[in-house]
C-alpha positions as a LaTeX table, in Angstrom:
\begin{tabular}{lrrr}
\hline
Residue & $x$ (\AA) & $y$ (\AA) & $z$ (\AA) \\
\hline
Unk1 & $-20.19$ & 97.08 & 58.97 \\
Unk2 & $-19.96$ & 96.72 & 55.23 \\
Unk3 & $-16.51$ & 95.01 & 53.73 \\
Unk4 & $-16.12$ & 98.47 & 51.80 \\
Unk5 & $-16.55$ & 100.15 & 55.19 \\
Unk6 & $-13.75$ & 97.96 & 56.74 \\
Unk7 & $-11.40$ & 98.13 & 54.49 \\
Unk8 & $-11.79$ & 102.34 & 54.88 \\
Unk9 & $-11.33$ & 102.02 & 58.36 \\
Unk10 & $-7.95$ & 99.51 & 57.92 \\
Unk11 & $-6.45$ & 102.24 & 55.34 \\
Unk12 & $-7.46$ & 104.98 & 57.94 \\
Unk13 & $-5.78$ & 103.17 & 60.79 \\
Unk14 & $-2.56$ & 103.00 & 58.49 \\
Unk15 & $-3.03$ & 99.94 & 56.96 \\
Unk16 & $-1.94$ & 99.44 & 53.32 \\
Unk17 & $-4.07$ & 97.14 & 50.79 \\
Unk18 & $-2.09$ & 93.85 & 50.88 \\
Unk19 & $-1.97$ & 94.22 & 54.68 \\
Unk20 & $-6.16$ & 95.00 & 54.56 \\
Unk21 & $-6.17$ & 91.68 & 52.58 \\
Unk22 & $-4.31$ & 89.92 & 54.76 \\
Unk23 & $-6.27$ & 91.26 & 57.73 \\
Unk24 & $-9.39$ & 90.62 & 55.94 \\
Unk25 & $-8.57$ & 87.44 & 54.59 \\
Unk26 & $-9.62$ & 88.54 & 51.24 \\
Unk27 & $-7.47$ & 89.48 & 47.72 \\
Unk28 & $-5.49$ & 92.67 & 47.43 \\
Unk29 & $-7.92$ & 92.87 & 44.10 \\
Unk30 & $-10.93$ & 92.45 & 46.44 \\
Unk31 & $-9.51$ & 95.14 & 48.24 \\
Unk32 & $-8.64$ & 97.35 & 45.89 \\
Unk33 & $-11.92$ & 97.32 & 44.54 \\
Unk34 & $-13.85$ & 97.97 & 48.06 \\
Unk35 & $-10.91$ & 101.10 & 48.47 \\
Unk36 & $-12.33$ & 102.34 & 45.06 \\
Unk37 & $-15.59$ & 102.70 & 45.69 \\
Unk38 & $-15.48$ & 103.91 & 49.01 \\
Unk39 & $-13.43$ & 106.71 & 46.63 \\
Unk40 & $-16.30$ & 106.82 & 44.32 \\
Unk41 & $-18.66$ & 107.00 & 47.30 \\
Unk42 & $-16.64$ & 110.61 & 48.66 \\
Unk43 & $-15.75$ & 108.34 & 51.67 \\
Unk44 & $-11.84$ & 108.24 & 50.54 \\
Unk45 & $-9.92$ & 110.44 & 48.34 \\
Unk46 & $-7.37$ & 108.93 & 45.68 \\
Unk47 & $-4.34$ & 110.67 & 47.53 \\
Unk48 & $-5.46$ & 108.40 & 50.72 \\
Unk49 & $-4.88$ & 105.29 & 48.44 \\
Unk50 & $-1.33$ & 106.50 & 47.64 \\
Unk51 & $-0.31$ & 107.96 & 51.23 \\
Unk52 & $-1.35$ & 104.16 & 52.46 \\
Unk53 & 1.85 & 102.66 & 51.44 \\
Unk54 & 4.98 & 104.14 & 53.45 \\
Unk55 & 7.40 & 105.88 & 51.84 \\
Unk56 & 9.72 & 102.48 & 51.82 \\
Unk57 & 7.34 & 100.82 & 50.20 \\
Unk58 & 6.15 & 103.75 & 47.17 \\
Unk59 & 10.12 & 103.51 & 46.87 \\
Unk60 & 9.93 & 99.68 & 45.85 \\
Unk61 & 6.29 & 100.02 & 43.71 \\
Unk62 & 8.51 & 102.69 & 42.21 \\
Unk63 & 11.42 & 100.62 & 41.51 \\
Unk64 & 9.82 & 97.73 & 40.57 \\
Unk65 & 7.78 & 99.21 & 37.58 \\
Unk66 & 10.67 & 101.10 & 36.15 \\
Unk67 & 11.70 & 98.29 & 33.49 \\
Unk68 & 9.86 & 97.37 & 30.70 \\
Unk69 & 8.25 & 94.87 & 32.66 \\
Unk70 & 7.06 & 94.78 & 36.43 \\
Unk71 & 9.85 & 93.40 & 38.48 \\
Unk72 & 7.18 & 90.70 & 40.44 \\
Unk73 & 9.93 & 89.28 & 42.87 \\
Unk74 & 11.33 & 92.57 & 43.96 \\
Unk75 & 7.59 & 92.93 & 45.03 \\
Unk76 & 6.53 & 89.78 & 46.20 \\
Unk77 & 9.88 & 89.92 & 48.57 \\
Unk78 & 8.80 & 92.82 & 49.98 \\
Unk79 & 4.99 & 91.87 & 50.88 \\
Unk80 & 3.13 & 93.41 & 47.72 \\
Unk81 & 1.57 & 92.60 & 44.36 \\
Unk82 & 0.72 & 93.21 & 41.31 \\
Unk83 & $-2.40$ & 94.50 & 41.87 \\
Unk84 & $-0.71$ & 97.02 & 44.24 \\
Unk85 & 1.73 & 98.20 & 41.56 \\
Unk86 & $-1.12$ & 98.77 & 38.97 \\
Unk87 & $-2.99$ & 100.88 & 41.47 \\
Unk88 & $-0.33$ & 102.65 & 42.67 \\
Unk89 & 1.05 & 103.49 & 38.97 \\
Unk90 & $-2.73$ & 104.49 & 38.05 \\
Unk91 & $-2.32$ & 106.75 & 41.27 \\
Unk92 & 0.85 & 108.26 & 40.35 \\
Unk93 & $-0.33$ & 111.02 & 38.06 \\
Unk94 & $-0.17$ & 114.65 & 38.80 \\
Unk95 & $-3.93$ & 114.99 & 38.12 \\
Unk96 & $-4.47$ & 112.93 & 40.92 \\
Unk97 & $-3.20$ & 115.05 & 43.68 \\
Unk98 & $-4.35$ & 117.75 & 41.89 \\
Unk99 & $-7.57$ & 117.14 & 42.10 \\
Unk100 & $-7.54$ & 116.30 & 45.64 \\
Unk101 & $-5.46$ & 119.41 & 46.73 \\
Unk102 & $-8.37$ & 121.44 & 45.44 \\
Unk103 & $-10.85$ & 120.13 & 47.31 \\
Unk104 & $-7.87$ & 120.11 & 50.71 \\
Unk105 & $-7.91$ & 124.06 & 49.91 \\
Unk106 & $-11.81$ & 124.30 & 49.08 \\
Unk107 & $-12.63$ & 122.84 & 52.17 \\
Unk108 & $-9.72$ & 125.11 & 54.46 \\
Unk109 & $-11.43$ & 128.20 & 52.84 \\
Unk110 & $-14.61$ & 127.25 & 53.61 \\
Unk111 & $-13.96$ & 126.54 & 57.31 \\
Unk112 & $-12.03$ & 129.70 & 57.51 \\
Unk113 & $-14.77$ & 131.49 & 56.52 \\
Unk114 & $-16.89$ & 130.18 & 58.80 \\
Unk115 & $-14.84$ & 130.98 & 61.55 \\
Unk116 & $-14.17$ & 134.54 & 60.38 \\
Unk117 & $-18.45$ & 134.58 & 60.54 \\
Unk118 & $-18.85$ & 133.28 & 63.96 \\
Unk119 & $-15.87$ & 135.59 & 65.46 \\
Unk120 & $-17.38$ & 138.73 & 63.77 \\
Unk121 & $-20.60$ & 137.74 & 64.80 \\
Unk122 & $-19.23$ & 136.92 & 69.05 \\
Unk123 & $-17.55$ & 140.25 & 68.79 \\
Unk124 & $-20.29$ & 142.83 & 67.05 \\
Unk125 & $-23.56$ & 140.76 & 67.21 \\
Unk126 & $-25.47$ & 138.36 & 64.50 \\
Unk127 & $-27.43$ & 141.20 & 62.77 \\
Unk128 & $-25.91$ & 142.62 & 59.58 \\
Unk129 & $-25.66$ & 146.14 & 61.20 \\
Unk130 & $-23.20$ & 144.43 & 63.86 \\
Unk131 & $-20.83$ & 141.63 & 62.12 \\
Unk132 & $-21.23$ & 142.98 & 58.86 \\
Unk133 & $-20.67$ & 146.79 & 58.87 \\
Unk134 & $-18.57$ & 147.15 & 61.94 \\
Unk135 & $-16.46$ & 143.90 & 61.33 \\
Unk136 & $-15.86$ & 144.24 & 57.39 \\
Unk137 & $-14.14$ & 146.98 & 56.05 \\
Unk138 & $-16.47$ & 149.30 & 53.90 \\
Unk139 & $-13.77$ & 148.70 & 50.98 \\
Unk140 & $-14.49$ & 144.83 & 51.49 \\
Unk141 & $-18.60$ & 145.03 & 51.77 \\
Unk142 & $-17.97$ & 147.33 & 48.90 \\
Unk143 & $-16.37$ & 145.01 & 46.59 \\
Unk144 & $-18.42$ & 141.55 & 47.95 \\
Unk145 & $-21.94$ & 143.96 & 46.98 \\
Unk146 & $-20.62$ & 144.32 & 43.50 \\
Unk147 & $-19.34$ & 140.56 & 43.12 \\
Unk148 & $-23.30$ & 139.64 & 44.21 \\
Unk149 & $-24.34$ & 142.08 & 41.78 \\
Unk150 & $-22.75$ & 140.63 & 38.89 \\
Unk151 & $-23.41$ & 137.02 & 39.53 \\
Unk152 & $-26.09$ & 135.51 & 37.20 \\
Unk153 & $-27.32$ & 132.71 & 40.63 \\
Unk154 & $-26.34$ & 135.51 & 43.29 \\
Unk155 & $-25.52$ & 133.78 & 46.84 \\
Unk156 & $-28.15$ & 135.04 & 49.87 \\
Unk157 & $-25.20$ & 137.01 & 51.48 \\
Unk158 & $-22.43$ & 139.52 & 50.05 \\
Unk159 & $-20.44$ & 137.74 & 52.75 \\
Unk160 & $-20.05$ & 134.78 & 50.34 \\
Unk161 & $-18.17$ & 136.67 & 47.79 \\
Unk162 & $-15.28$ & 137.16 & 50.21 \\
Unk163 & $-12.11$ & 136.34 & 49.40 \\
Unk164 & $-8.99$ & 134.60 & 51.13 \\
Unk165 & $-7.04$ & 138.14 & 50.42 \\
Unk166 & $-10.20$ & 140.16 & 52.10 \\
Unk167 & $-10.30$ & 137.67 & 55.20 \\
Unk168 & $-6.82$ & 138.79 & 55.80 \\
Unk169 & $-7.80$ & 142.45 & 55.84 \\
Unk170 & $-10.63$ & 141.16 & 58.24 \\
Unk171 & $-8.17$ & 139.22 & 60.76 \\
Unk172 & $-5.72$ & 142.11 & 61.08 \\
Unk173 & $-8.57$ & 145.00 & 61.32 \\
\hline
\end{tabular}
């Protein structure tokens, strides 16, 4: 297993990066760096970086960057660095989590969908005159045919153009 690979596995077990260094036997820079490409590889998102450190331990990276300067001994009394605190500040925007809700939600709707699919398709059969006419409202089909209609790079199925909203309607027909 790669070092980048380990030090994914540490953070996944719980593991925050000066306790990865410490396990590894390597620098909480060395680390850090391994934790950021496994981000830039889609293996880890940033929000995984941040959730790594407890919340006791966000509360002292918090506390110890307030000032105008980085309070070092309030960290390195409590196990961390310097390193840590610059990652964790770079961490700290908005647009971080942001970004990684998105892709939380993108990935919820697609799996939702999916499930929707398969049920229909258990419950009325996998040709479009089963799932598709008997388990979609006409209302639904309706408005998915249109959506296809007007996309320039239409999708193979109207079934893509479904909606959260109309996978309600679906679930309680």
């Amino acid at each position: 297993m790669a070092r980048k690979e380990e030090a994914e596995q540490l953070l996944r077990q719980g593991l925050c990066p000066c306790e990865i260094a410490g396990r590894m036997g390597i620098s909480v820079k060395s680390v850090i760096q391994y934790l950021r490409t496994q981000v830039g590889e889609g293996a880890l998102r940033l929000s995984d970086l941040y959730f790594s450190w407890p919340p006791a331990k966000r509360e002292i990276l918090l506390k110890a960057g307030r000032g105008r300067y980085a309070d070092i001994r309030l960290l390195s009394a409590n196990g961390l660095s310097r390193d840590e605190l610059e990652l964790f500040q770079s961490l700290s925007s908005p647009r971080v989590f942001t970004g990684d809700l998105y892709e939380y939600v993108s990935a919820a709707e697609v799996a939702i969908h999916r499930l929707v699919r398969a049920r229909l398709e258990r419950e009325f059969g996998p040709d479009e005159d089963g799932w598709w006419r008997n388990g979609i409202p006409s209302h639904i089909r309706v408005k998915c045919v249109s959506r296809r209609e007007e996309d320039e790079y239409p999708c193979e199925t109207p079934y893509a153009y479904t909606t959260l909203i109309d996978l309600v309607a679906v679930i309680s027909k």
